[in-house]
C-alpha positions in Angstrom: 120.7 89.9 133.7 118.2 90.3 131.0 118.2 87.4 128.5 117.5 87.5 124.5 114.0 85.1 125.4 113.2 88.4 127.6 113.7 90.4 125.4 111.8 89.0 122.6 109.2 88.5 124.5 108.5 92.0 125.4 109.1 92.6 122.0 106.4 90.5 120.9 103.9 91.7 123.9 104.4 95.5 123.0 102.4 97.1 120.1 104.6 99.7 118.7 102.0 101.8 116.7 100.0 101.9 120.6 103.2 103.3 121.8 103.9 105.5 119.6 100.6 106.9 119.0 100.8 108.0 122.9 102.4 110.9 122.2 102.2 111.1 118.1 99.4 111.6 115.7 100.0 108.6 113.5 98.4 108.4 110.2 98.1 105.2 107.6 99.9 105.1 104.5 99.8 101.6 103.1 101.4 99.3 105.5 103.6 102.0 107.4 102.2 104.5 109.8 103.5 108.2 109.4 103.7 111.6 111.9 105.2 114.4 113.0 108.8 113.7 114.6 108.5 113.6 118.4 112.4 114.0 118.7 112.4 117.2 117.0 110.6 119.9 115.6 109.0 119.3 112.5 105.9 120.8 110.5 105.6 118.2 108.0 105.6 114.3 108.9 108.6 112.4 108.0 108.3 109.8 111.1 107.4 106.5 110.2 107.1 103.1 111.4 106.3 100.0 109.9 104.3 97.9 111.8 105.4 94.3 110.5 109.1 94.8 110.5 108.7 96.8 114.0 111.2 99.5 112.8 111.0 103.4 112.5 113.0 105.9 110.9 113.1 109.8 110.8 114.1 111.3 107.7 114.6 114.7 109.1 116.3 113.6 112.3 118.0 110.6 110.4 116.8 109.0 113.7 115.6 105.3 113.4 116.0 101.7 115.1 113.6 99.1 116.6 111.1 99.5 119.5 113.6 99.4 122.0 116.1 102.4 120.5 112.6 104.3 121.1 111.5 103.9 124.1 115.3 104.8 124.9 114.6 108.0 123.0 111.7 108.9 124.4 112.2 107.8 127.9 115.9 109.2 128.1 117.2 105.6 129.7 120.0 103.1 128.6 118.9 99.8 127.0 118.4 97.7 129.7 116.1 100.0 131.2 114.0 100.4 127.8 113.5 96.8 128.1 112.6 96.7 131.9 110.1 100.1 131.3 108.0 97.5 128.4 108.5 94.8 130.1 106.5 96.9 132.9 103.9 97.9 130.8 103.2 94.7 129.3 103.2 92.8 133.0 106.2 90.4 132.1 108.5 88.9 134.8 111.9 89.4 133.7 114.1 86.2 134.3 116.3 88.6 136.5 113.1 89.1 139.0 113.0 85.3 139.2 115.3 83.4 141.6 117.1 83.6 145.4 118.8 87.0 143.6 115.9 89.1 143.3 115.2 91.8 145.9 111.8 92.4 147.3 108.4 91.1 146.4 107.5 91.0 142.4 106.3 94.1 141.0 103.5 92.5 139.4 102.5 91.0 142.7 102.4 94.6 144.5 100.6 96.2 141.3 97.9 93.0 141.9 98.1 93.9 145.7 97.2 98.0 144.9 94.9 96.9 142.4 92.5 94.3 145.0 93.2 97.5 147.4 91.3 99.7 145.2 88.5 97.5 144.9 88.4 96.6 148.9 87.8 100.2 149.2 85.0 101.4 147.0 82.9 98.1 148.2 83.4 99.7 151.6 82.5 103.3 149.9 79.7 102.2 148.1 78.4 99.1 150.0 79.7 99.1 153.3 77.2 100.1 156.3 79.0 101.5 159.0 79.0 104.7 160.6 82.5 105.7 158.5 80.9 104.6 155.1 78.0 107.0 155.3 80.2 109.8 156.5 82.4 109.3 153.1 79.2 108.8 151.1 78.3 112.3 152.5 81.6 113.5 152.2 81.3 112.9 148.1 78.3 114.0 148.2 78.4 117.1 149.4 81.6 118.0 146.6 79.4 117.0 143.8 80.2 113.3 143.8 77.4 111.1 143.7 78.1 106.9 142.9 78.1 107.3 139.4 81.4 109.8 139.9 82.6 107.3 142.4 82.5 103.9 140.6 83.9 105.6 137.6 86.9 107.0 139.5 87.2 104.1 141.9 87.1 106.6 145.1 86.7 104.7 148.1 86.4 104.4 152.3 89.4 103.4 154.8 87.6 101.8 158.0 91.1 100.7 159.3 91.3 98.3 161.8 92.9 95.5 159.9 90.3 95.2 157.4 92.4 95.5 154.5 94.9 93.5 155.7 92.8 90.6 156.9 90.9 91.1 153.0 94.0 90.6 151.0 95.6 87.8 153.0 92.8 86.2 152.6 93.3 86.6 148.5 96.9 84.8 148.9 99.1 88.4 149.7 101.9 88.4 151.9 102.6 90.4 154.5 106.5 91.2 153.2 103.9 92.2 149.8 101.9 94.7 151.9 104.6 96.3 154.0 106.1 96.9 150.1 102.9 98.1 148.4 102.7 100.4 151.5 99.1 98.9 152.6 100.0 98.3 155.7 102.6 98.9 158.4 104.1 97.1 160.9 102.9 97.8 164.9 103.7 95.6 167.9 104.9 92.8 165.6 101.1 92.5 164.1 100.5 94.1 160.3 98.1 97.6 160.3 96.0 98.8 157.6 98.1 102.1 156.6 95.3 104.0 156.0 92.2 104.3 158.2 89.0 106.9 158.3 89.8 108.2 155.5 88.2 108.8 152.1 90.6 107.1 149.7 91.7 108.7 146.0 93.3 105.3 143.9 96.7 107.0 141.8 97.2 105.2 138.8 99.9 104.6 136.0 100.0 105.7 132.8 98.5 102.5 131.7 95.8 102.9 134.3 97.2 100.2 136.9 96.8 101.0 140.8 100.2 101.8 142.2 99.2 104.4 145.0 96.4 105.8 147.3 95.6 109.2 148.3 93.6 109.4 151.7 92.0 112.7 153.5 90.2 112.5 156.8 87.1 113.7 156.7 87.2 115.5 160.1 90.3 118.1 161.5 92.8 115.1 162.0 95.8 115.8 161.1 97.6 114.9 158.6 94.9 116.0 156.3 96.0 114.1 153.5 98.3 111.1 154.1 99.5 109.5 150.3 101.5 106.6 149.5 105.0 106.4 150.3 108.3 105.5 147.8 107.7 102.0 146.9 109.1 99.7 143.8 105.8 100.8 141.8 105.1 104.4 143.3 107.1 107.4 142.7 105.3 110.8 143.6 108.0 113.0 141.8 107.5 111.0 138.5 103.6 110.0 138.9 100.8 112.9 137.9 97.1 111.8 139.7 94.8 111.3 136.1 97.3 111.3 133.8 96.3 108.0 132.7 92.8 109.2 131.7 94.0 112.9 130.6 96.7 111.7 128.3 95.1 111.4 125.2 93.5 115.0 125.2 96.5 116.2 126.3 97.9 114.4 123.5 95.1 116.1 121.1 95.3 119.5 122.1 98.4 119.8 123.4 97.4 121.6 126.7 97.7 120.5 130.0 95.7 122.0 133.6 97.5 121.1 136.7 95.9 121.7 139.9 96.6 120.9 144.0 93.4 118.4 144.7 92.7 115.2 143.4 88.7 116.6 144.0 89.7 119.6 141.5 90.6 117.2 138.9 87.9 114.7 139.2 85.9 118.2 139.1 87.8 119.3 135.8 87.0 116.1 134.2 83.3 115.3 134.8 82.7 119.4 133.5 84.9 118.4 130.3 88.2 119.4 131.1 89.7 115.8 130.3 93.4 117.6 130.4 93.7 117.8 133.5 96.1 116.3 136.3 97.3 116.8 139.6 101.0 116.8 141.3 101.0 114.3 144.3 101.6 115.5 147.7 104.6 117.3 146.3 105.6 120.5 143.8 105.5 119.8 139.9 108.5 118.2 139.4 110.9 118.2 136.3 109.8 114.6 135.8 106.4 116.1 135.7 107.0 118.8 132.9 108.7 115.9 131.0 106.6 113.8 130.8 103.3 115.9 129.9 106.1 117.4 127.7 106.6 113.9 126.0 102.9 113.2 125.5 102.5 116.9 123.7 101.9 119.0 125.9 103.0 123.1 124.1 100.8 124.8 127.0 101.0 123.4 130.6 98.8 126.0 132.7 99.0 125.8 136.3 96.1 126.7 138.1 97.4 127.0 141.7 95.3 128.3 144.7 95.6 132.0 145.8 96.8 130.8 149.1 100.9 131.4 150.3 101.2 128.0 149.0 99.9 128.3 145.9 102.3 131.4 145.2 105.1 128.9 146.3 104.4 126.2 144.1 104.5 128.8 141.3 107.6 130.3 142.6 109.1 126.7 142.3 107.4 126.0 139.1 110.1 128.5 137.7 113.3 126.5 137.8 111.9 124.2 135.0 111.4 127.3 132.4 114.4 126.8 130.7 114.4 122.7 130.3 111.3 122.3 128.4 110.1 123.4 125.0 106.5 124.0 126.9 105.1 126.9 127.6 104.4 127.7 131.5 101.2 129.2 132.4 99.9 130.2 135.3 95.9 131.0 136.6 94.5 131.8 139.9 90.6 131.8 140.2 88.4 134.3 140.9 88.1 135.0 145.0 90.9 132.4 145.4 88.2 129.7 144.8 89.8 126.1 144.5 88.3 124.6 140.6 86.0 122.7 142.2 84.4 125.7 144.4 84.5 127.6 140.6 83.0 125.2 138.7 80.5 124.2 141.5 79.5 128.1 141.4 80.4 129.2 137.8 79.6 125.9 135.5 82.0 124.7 133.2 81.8 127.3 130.4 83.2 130.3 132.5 86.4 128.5 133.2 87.3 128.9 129.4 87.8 132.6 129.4 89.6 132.6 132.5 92.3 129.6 130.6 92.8 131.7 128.2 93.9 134.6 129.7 96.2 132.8 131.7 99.4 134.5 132.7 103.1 133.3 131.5 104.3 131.2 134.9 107.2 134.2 135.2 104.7 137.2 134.6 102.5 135.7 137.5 105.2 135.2 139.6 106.4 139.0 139.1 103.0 140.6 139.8 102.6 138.3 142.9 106.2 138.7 144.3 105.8 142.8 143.8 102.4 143.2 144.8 103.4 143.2 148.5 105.8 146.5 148.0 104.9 149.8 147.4 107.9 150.4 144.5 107.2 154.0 144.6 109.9 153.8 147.3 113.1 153.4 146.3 114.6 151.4 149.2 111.6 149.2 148.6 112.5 148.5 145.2 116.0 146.9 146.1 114.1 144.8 148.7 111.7 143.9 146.0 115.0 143.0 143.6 116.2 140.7 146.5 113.2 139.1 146.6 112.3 138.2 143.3 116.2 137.4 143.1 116.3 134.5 145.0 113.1 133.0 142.8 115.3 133.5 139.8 118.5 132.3 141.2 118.2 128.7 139.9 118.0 130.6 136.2 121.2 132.2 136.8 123.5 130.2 134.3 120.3 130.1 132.0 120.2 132.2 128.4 116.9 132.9 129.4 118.5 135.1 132.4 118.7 138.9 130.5 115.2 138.6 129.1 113.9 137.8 132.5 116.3 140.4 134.2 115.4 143.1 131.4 111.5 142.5 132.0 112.1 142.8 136.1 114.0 145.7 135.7 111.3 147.7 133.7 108.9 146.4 136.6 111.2 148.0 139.1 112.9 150.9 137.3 116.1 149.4 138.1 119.8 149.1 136.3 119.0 146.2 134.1 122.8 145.4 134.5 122.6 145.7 138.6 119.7 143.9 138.4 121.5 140.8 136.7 124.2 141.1 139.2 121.5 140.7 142.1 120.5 137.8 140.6 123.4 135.8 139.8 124.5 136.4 143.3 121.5 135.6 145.1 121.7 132.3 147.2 118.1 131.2 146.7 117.3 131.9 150.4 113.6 132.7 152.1 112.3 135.7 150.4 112.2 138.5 152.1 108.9 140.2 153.9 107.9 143.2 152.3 106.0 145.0 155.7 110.0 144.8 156.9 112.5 148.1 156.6 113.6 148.1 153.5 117.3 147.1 153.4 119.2 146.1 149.7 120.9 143.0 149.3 125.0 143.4 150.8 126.5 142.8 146.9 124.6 146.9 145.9 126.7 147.8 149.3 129.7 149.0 146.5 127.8 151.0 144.0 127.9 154.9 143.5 126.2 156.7 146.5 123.5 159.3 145.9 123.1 162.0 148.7 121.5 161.0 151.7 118.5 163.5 151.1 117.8 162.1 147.7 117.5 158.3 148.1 119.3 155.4 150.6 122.5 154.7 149.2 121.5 151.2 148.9 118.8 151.5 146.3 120.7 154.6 144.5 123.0 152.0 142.9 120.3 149.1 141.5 118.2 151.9 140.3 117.8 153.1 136.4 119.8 156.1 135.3 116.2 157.2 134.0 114.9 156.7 137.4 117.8 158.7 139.1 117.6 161.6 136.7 114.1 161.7 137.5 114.2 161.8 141.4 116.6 164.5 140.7 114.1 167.1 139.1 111.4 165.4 141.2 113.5 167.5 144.2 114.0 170.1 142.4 110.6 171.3 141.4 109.9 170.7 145.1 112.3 172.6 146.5 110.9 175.4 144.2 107.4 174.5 145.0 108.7 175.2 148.5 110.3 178.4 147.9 107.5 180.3 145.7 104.6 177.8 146.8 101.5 180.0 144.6 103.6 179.8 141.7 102.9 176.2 141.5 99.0 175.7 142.7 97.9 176.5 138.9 99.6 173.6 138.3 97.6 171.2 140.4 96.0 169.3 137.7 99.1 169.0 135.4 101.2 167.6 138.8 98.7 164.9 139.5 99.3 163.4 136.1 103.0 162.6 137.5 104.3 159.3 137.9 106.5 160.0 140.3 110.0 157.5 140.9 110.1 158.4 144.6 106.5 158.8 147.0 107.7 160.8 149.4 108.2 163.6 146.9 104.7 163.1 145.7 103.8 163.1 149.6 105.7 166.0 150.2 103.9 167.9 146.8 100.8 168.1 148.0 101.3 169.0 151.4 102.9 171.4 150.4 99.7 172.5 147.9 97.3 171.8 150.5 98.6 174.9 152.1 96.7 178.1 151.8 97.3 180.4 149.5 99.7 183.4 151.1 101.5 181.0 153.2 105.1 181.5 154.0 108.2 178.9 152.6 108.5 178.3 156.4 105.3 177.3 156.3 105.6 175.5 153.2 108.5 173.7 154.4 106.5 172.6 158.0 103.5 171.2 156.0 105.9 168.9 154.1 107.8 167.7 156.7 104.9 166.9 159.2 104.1 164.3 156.0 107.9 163.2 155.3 110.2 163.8 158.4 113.4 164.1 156.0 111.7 166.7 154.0 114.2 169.5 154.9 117.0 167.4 153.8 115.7 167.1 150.3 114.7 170.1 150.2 118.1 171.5 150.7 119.7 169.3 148.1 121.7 171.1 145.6 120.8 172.9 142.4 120.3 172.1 138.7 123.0 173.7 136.6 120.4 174.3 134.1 118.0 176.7 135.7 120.4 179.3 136.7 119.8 182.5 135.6 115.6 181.5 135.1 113.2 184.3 136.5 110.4 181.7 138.8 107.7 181.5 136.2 110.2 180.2 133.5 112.3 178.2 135.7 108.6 176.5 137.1 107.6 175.7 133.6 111.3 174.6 132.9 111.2 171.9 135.7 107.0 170.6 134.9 108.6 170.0 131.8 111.3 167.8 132.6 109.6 166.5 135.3 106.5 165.6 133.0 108.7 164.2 130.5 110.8 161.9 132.5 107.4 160.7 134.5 106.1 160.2 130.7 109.2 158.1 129.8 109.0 156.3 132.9 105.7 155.2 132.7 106.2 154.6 128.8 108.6 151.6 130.0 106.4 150.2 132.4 103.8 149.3 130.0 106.7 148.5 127.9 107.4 145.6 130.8 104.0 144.7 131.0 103.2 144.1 126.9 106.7 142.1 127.5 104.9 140.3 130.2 101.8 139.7 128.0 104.0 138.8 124.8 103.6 135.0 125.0 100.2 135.1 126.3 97.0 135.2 123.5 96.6 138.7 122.4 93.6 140.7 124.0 92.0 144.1 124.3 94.4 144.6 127.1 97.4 144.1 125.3 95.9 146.6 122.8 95.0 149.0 125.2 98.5 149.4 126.7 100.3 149.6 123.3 97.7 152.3 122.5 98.3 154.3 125.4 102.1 153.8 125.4 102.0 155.4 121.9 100.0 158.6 123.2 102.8 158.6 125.9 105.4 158.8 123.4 103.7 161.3 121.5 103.2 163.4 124.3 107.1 163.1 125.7 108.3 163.5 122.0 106.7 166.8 122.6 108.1 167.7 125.6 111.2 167.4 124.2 111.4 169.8 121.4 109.9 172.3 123.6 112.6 171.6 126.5 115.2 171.8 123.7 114.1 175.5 123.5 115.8 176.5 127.1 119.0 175.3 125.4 
């Protein structure tokens, strides 16, 4: 149980304007300090503390208390635990760590443990002269790393054999203390250094006190990277590699670059990039977002590598989107190069363009996820849908679902409403692989059927109404195109402008073109289905209503028409998706670019329009 002497005396060992300024521009005005409210949004400060009584009060919040009702804001944790988390900071032995009760070594013992660790192993990295010691000094050499990088980093060398453990017995430690700080492990009844041949990366706290390691081999062993397990000090879901050296910027500009490697960051930093940090062994966590969330972070940009698992941390990164105020970025370098390969190649300055064009984190995710389908095929499409569905599925009770459903549904060309139900029924399972048949998820199974020759049932019912009405006169103009194929050629140009909403029509077109001039419909009809075996099919789908009575040279420029003008629309709404896409990024000539040509779409289909409205 915590006593009232504890807590005084962390009250006494914490300074309260150091804690506060963590995470909040504090300014003087006579005695009290003043800033922007971290506990809710404000423009103009009205936060305040005042040092010598060691209260604070918000008067736009109506928030206030002592020390201890802060940290509980901040942190999110009941009172006990704000006294245990400065008590922590300030390396103070709580009277209920003390006695036959307690559980475990100290903390402070395994923190000092870590902390001789660290030093153990950059002597052996810097000083030592064995075989193992020159390979790491190589190994950091050959990233960039030379002493100066090392000493200021604390990087070290692993020679194993009991080395470590013989050192800090030798400094007083117990073994029960290195089994707990995870230094060593138990083998035939004898202690083992835990980490051996390896070059080692210290992890600190926020306050810049060793509580884990990091270590790679420098050869093909296996693991490559072996890290600290859980331990009383050492959580990897809650810990962020640099974050005690990055904090402040972060704090400052209110930006923060996550990468994979604890080489990228130490990379980042020495080139300038002081905001950056690194997830441990593990994907960024909500504890993650939250706290570079609490220390000010509006931008978190995720630079993750172009590898499969790069794209799945990102597709992971998504769940947070609706729990934090921040906004989620996402980058991928040039070539798939890791940041310390760019900036090794590049130099610092060219990684500041690249930042700030980075992608919203669901944007990226979209453009990755859909790259691997060609959506010109319908029945691709719904496999796309259930793809993508199961990354969104843990945003399924979010408010942030319809905007996100609305954008992906432009991307597509499907129902925006179908495309919610997708979603909100998707179980979260592996994604799909696009080079497989395309096959819909079993919840479109009930929709409205189109006719087999036009589209597989299962897509007919996730796709747009636009979409639909489009594949329509997409079959139509074929099947004319099939019947009076020289009508058409003229038209060669004009056709290639088409976006079309189903490829095997635009297949089937210009076979069909390609043929000489003279040839026979049955001829017509061969040369499309050589390309697309079900090309008699839709070209004996039904009739449009509409074109009845039409002599062919009316009826052709009837259906360019409305096949130009739904194609116009479509792609109109694409670029609509995509500005959507770019809406929270930093405006740019591309941005510009599509809004300029989606207005010379519109033009153009506004056109279109009155003229069709003259077959009426």
């Amino acid at each position: 149980m915590i006593t009232d002497e504890d807590k005084e005396r962390v009250r006494q060992a914490t300074d309260f304007v150091a804690l506060v300024s963590e995470t909040v521009v504090l300014r003087q005005r006579g005695h009290d300090f003043w800033g922007c409210c971290p506990f809710h949004h404000e423009k103009s400060p009205s936060f305040h503390i005042n040092p010598s009584t060691g209260l604070w009060n918000c008067f736009g919040c109506h928030k206030g208390g002592d020390v201890f009702d802060y940290v509980r804001e901040r942190e999110g944790l009941e009172f006990p635990d704000a006294i245990r988390y400065l008590a922590d900071r300030a390396g103070i032995e709580l009277s209920e760590e003390q006695g036959p009760g307690r559980r475990g070594p100290k903390r402070n013992r395994l923190i000092e443990a870590l902390g001789e660790a660290e030093a153990f192993y950059s002597k052996m990295l810097l000083r030592g002269r064995s075989e193992g010691s020159a390979n790491a000094r190589a190994y950091f050499a050959g990233r960039g790393f030379g002493s100066d990088v090392c000493r200021r980093w604390g990087l070290g060398f692993a020679p194993g054999r009991g080395s470590l453990v013989s050192e800090l017995r030798a400094k007083g430690f117990s073994g029960q203390e290195l089994l707990a700080a995870d230094l060593a492990i138990e083998r035939s009844g004898r202690l083992a250094d835990r980490f051996y041949e390896r070059v080692m990366f210290p992890i600190h706290d926020e306050q810049g006190r060793t509580i884990a390691f990091g270590g790679r081999v420098m050869g093909d062993a296996k693991p490559k990277y072996l890290n600290t397990k859980e331990t009383p000090v050492f959580h990897k879901s809650k810990h962020l590699f640099a974050f005690d050296r990055a904090k402040e910027t972060i704090t400052a500009r209110g930006v923060a670059i996550v990468v994979e490697g604890y080489t990228d960051v130490i990379a980042l930093h020495e080139a300038g990039y002081t905001n950056a940090v690194a997830a441990l062994g593990t994907a960024l966590s909500l504890d993650h977002v939250k706290l570079l969330e609490r220390f000010g972070a509006k931008v978190i940009i995720c630079m993750f590598d172009g590898d499969a698992a790069g794209q799945k941390a990102a597709e992971m990164s998504v769940q947070h989107l609706d729990k934090t105020k921040a906004e989620m970025r996402c980058v991928v370098l040039p070539d798939n190069q890791d940041p310390a390969e760019f900036l090794a190649s590049h130099g610092g300055d060219a990684l500041q363009p690249i930042l700030r064009e980075a992608k919203p984190l669901m944007s990226f995710v979209f453009d990755k996820k859909l790259a691997g389908y060609d959506l010109s095929v319908p029945g691709q499409r719904v496999a796309a849908l259930n793809d993508v569905a199961q990354v969104l599925a843990p945003l399924k009770g979010s408010v942030l679902l319809d905007s996100y459903a609305t954008q992906l549904a432009g991307l597509l060309g499907t129902d925006v409403e179908a495309t919610k139900r997708v979603i909100r029924e998707a179980k979260g399972a592996a994604p799909a692989q696009p080079q497989q048949a395309p096959a819909g998820p079993a919840e479109v199974q009930a929709v409205p059927q189109a006719p087999q020759e036009t589209v597989p049932s299962l897509a007919y019912g996730v796709i747009s109404s636009d979409d639909r009405a489009l594949m329509e006169v997409e079959r139509e103009l074929l099947s004319l195109m099939a019947a009076s194929p020289d009508t058409l050629r003229p038209f060669g140009e004009r056709i290639a402008t088409f976006s079309w909403a189903d490829s095997r029509h635009e297949t089937m077109a210009w076979a069909m073109l390609a043929t000489p001039a003279g040839s026979t419909p049955a001829e017509v009809v061969a040369a499309a289905t050589e390309v697309v075996p079900e090309a008699p099919r839709i070209l004996s789908g039904g009739r449009m209503a509409a074109t009845e009575g039409m002599g062919v040279s009316e009826k052709a420029a009837f259906l360019l028409d409305s096949v130009d003008l739904h194609s116009t629309r479509r792609q109109v709404r694409e670029i609509k998706a995509q500005l959507a896409a770019l809406s929270y990024a930093a405006p740019d000539t591309s941005a510009q670019d599509l809004f300029r040509r989606a207005t010379e779409l519109q033009k153009h289909a506004n056109e279109l329009s009155y003229r069709l409205s003259s077959y009426a």
